[in-house]
C-alpha positions in Angstrom: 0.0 0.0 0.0 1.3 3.4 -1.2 0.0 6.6 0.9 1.1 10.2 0.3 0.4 12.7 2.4 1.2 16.2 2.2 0.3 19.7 1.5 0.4 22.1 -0.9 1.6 25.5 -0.1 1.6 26.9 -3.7 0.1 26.1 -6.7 2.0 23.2 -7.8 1.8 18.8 -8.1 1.9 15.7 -5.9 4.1 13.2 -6.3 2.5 10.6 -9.1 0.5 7.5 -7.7 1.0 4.3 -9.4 -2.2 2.1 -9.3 -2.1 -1.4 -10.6 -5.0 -3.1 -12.1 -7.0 -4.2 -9.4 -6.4 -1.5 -6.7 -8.1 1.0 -6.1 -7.3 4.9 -5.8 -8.1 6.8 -2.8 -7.8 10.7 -1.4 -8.6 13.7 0.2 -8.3 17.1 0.9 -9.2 19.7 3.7 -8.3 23.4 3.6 -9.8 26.9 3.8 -10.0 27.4 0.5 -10.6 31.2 -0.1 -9.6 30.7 -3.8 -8.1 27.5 -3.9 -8.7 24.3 -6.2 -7.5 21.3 -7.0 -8.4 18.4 -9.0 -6.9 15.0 -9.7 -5.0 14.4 -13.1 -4.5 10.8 -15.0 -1.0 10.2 -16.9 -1.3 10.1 -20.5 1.4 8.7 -22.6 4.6 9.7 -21.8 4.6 13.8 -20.2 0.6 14.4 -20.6 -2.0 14.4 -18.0 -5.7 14.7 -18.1 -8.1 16.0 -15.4 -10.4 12.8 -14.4 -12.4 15.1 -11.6 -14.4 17.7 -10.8 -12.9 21.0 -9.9 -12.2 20.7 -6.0 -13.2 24.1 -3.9 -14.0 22.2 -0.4 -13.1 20.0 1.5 -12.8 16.1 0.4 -13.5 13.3 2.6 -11.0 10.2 1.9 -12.7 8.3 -0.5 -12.5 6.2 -3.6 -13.5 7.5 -7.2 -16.0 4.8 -9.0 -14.6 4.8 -12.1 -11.0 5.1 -12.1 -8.9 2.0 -12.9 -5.4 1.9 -13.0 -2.6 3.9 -14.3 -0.5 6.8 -12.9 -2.8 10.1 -11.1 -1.5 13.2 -9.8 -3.4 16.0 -7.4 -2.8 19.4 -8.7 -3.7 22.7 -7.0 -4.8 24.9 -9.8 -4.9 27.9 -8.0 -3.9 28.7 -3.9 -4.8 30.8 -1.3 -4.3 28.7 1.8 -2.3 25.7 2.9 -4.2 22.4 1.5 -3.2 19.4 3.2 -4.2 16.2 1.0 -3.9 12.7 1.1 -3.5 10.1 -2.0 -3.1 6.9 -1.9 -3.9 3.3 -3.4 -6.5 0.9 -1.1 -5.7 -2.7 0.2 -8.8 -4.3 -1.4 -10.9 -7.4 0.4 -11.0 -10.2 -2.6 -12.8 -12.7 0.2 -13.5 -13.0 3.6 -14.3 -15.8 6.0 -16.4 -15.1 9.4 -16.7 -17.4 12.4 -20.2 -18.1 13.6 -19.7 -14.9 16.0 -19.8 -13.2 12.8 -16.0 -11.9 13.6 -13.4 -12.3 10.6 -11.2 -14.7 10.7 -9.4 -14.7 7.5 -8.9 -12.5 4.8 -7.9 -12.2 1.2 -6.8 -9.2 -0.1 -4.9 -7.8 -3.1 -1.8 -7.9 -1.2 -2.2 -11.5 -0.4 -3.6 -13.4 2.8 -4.3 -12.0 6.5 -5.0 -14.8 9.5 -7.0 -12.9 11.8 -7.8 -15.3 14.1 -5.9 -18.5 14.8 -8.2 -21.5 16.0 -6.4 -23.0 18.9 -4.8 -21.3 21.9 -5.0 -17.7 20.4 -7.5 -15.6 21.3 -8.4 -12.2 20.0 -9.6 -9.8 21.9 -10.7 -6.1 22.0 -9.6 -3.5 24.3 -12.0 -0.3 25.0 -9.9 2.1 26.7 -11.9 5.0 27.7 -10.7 8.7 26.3 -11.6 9.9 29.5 -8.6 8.7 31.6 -6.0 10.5 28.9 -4.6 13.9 30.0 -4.0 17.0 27.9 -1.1 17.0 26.0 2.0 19.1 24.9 -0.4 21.5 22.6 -3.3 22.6 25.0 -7.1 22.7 23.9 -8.6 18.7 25.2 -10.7 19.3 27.7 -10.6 16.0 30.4 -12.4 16.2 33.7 -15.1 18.2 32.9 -17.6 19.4 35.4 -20.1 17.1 34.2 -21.9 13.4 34.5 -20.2 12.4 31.5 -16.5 10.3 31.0 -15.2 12.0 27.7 -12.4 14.0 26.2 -13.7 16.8 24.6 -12.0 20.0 22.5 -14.1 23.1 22.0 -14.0 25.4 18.2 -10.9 27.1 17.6 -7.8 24.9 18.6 -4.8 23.9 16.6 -3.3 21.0 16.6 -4.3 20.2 20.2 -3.1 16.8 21.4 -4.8 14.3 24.4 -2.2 11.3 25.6 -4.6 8.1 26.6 -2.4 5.2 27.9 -3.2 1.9 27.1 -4.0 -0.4 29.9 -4.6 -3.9 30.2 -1.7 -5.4 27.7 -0.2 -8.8 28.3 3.6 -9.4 27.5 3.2 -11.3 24.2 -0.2 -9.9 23.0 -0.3 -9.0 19.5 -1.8 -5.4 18.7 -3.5 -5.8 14.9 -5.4 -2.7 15.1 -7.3 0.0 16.3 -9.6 2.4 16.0 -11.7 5.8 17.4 -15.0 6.0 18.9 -17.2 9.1 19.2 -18.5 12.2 17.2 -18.0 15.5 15.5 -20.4 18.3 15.6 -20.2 20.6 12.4 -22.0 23.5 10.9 -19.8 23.2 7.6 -16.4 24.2 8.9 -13.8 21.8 9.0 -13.0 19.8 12.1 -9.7 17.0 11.7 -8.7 14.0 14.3 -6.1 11.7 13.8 -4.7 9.1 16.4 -0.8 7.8 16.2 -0.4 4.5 18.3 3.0 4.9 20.4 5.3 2.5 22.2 7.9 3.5 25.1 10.6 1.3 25.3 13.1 1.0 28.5 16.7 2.1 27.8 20.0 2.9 29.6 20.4 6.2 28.5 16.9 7.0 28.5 13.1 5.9 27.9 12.5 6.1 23.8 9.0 6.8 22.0 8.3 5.6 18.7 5.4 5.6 16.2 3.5 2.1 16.0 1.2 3.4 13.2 -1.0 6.1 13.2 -4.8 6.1 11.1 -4.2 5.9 7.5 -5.3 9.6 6.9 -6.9 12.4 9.5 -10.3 12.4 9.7 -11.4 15.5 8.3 -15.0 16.3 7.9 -17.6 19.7 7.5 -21.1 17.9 9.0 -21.7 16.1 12.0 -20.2 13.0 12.1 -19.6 9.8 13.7 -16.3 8.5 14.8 -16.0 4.8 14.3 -14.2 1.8 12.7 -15.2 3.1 9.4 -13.3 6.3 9.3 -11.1 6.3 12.1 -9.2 3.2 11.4 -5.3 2.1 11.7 -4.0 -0.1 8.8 -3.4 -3.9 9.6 -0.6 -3.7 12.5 1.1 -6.9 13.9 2.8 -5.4 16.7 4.0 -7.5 19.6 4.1 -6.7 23.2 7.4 -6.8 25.0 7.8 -7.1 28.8 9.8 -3.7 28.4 7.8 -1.9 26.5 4.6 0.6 27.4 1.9 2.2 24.9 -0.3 4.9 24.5 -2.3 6.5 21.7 -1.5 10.8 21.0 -4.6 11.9 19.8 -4.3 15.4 17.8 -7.8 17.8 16.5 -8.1 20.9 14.5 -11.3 22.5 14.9 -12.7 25.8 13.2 -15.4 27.9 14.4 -18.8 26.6 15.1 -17.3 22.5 15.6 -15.8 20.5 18.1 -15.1 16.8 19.4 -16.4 14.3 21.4 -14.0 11.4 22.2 -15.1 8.3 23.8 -13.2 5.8 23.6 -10.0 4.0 21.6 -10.3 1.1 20.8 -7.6 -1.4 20.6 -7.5 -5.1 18.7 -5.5 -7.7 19.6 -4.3 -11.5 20.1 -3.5 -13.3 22.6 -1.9 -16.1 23.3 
């Protein structure tokens, strides 16, 4: 799988996707656009391209065109006003899948080949529900935790940058494989954009000092202009098969953008994994 993810702070190109036949094409974009457009472009023949979209002037959700089938695309920003961050990128496609009697997947072709998602035997898998509530706010101010209130969320108001929430992950075994995860909650919008994106991180015990690294984070932000949900559907890490070690800790860093007239509601993350 092939994901760029940038912006575009001029008018100007993204670097060229190559889809194969068989995959599928994928991308967004979220700005404020003042004067700003973009569209996507096809390669033909050897230097020419072809515009195979509408004119883009808003914001984009990620998504897949219907009727685009391989070759080499391109997002160009026609004209610019403000920064536009976009995504593009090609989609791991489900071929066939096979479902236990719990109605839970167990094993999965794709176009990339085959994914065991549950082992029959002593392997178990299991999901996590780790409530947003018990994260703190982070380096970049605007989560709200510990609210006043009969409810157990993290929340951010309209108008913050950027702001970040830590959750730690509880309830891990030494040996437990992490395959996924995901967000739970909602985004309220009156048709400015609001963005989330979630980054799994590991600590790891050292001599010289206790290291942080990326796991994975969500496959794009979330970026939306209407109320939305926050779920497995759009809030979703890629396929992870990350293994618990006895020195080793994790938490997710959640980061939000929100204009005027939205804001967040986090629940819960929501963690996949196998044990043994």
């Amino acid at each position: 799988m092939t994901t760029y993810s940038s912006t575009f702070s001029a008018v100007g190109v993204s670097s060229a996707l190559v889809v194969p036949k068989g995959k599928t094409l994928q991308y967004s974009l979220s700005a404020t656009w003042g004067t700003g457009s973009v569209v996507l472009e096809k390669k033909v023949g050897a230097n020419g391209w072809k515009v195979v979209s509408d004119v883009h002037t808003t914001n984009r959700s990620l998504s897949s065109p219907s009727d685009l089938g391989e070759g080499t695309y391109r997002l160009h920003c026609l004209t610019y006003q403000n920064t536009i961050t976009y995504v593009l990128g090609d989609v791991v496609d489900t071929i066939k899948e096979y479902q236990n009697e719990a109605g839970q997947t167990v094993f999965k072709i794709t176009d990339e080949g085959i994914e065991t998602l549950k082992v029959s035997g002593a392997e178990k898998s299991k999901t996590l529900v780790i409530s947003a509530g018990s994260g703190k706010v982070g380096t970049t101010a605007g989560w709200v935790v510990g609210a006043a209130n009969n409810l157990f969320l993290a929340t951010i108001p309209a108008g913050v940058t950027a702001g970040t929430l830590v959750v730690p992950v509880n309830g891990l075994q030494v040996g437990d494989i992490i395959t996924g995860f995901y967000g739970v909650g909602q985004i309220e919008s009156a048709g400015n954009a609001a963005s989330i994106s979630i980054d799994l991180r590991k600590m790891t015990a050292a001599a010289a000092d206790v290291s942080d690294a990326s796991v994975d984070a969500m496959d794009a932000p979330l970026s939306v202009t209407a109320d939305t949900i926050i779920s497995s559907a759009n809030a979703v890490s890629p396929t992870l098969a990350e293994t618990v070690g006895a020195d080793e800790s994790f938490y997710f860093l959640v980061t939000a953008t929100t204009a005027a007239s939205t804001d967040i509601a986090l629940q819960a993350l929501v963690l996949n994994i196998t044990r043994i």
